[in-house]
C-alpha angles and dihedrals in degrees: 000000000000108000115252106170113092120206108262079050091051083045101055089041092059090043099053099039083049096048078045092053097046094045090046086043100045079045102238086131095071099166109079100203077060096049093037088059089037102052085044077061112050093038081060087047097052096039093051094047090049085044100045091215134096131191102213093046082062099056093047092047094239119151130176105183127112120259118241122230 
């Protein structure tokens, strides 16, 4: 897997599945169809930013990483 998620991407994924866990643990999130989605979420967000890869990226043909020289 060639990597495809640049840092200020890997950035923004962590942000947004951290602020998730903490609304569906403080409990702000009450419907559990709603927490269920959200924490799937969340869980992808987390596991593509620590893998620096993502799937759909790839099938776009996005990439954020930096070029090397």
């Amino acid at each position: 897997m060639k990597k495809n998620v640049g840092n200020a991407d890997k950035l923004i994924r962590l942000i947004i599945a951290v602020i998730i866990f903490v609304l569906v643990y403080m409990g702000k999130i009450t419907d559990n169809t709603t927490q269920i989605i959200l924490l799937v979420i969340a869980f992808i967000a987390a596991l593509t930013s620590l893998m620096n890869y993502c799937l759909l990226y790839q099938l776009f043909g996005i990439n954020t990483c930096k070029k090397d020289k």
